[in-house]
C-alpha positions, -999 to +999 in steps of 0.1 A: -627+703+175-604+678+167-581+694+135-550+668+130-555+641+116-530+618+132-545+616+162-582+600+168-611+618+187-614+581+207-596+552+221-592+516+208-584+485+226-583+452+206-591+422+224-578+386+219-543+387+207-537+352+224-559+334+206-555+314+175-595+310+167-608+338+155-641+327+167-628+331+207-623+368+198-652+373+191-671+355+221-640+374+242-656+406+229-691+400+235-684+385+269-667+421+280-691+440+265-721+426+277-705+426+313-692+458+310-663+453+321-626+458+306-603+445+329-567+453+334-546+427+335-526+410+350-547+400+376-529+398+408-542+375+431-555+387+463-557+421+455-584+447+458-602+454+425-601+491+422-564+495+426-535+499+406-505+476+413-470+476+404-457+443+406-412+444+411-402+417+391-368+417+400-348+446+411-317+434+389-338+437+359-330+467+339-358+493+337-351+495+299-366+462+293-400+470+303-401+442+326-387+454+354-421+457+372-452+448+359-486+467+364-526+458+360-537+481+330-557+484+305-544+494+272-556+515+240-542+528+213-542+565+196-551+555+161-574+571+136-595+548+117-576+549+085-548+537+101-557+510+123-549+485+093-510+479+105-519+478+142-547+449+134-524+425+120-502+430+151-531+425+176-566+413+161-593+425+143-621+429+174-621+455+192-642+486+209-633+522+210-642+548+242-640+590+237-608+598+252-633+621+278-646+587+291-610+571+297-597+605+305-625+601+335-615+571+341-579+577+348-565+571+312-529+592+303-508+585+273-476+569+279-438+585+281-418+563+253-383+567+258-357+553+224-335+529+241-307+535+222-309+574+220-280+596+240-295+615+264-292+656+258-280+658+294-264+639+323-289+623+349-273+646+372-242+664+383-212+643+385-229+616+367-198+584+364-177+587+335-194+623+326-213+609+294-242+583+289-241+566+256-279+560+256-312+564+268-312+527+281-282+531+302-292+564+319-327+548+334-311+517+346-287+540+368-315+554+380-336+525+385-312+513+409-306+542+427-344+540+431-345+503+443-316+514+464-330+542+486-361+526+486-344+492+503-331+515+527-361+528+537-366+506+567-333+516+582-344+554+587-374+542+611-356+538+640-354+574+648-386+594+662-373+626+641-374+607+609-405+587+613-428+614+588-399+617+564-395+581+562-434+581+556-434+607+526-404+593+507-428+555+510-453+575+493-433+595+466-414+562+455-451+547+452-462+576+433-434+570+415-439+537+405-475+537+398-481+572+379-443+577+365-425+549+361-456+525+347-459+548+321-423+548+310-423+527+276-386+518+260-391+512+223-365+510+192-372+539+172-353+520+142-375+491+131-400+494+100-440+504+106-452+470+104-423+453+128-439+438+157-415+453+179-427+486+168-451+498+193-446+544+193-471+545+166-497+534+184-494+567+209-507+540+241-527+554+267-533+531+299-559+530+327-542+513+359-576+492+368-604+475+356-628+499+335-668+496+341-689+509+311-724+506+298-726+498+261-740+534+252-705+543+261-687+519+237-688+546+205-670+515+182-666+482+177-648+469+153-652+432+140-644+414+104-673+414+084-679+379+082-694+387+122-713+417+112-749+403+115-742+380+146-731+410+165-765+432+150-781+400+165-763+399+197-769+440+204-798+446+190-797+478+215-761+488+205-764+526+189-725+532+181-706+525+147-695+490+138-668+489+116-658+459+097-622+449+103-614+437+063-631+466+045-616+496+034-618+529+058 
């Protein structure tokens, strides 16, 4: 049984953040959940639908930016209710909520946030350049590149027969890498204020790396203003979970 109360018992995902109208949220969230389907996004073109894929931006791009690679998730945040005012205003006021033993089934984790502009406790390894790091930032870059640079060299080692299962596992571990590690690495600045867009630690993100397929007796909230309230009784008539009105004290 769930005892603190700064964590939530489910997970939220808001929906619409790009749109202006508040009127496309809503038709955005009635669209996914009577499909069933949350999709991760980006969408990468050509690709198969159950898989999760990292997309390298650029190598040159520092992996402090969190752009250096880009990957198809879904996003939710770790929010109880009371709470959820601040994170609205960032993102929008629709959304729908899972139990975290539904997207923990469907291959949800919690990401790793790392402050930017923190000094690490200890050197990235042994005879590390300069023997100090000044931040968090500038110790993941270095090793972003060594990654990118091994992982370029891979190709080379495939010319010898003795090297050819090696070369096969360290192709797997950098994927591993890249998909289950290093997709969940999040860089944020521990500095701003709570209701700083920038600010994203607080909302404790967990990601599923693919499209999630639900039926609405799984959706345990969904969260819409008020002003919505009887077109969505209207719309799912069949819907048994709590609806919570966006604009209404929780």
């Amino acid at each position: 049984m769930l005892q603190q109360r700064y964590v939530s018992h489910d997970l939220t995902h808001f929906v619409g953040r790009s749109l202006k109208i508040e009127r496309q949220r809503y038709l955005l969230l009635r669209k996914i959940l009577r499909s069933g389907v949350l999709e991760a996004r980006p969408k990468i073109a050509g690709a198969r639908r159950a898989s999760h894929y990292m997309l390298l931006t650029n190598p040159d791009v520092p992996l402090s930016t969190n752009q250096a690679c880009v990957g198809s998730i879904a996003c939710f945040c770790d929010i109880p209710l009371a709470d959820l005012r601040i994170h609205m205003k960032k993102y929008s006021k629709f959304g729908l909520a899972f139990s975290k033993k539904f997207l923990a089934n469907e291959g949800a984790s919690p990401v790793i946030y790392v402050p930017s502009d923190g000094r690490p406790g200890l050197l990235p390894y042994e005879g590390y350049p300069g023997g100090r790091v000044a931040f968090q930032a500038t110790a993941f870059d270095h090793f972003w590149k060594l990654i990118n640079r091994v992982e370029t060299s891979i190709p080379e080692f495939k010319g010898s027969a003795r090297l050819t299962k090696p070369t096969d596992d360290l192709r797997k571990i950098f994927e591993f890498l890249k998909v289950h590690i290093i997709s969940n690495l999040k860089f944020f600045d521990q500095r701003l204020f709570d209701a700083d867009a920038g600010n994203y630690y607080m909302e404790r993100e967990w990601r599923v790396g693919r499209d999630i397929r639900f039926r609405l007796a799984d959706v345990v909230r969904v969260i819409v203003p008020a002003k919505c309230g009887q077109e969505f009784r209207r719309d799912f008539r069949r819907f048994r979970g709590e609806i919570i009105f966006a604009d209404r004290p929780h």
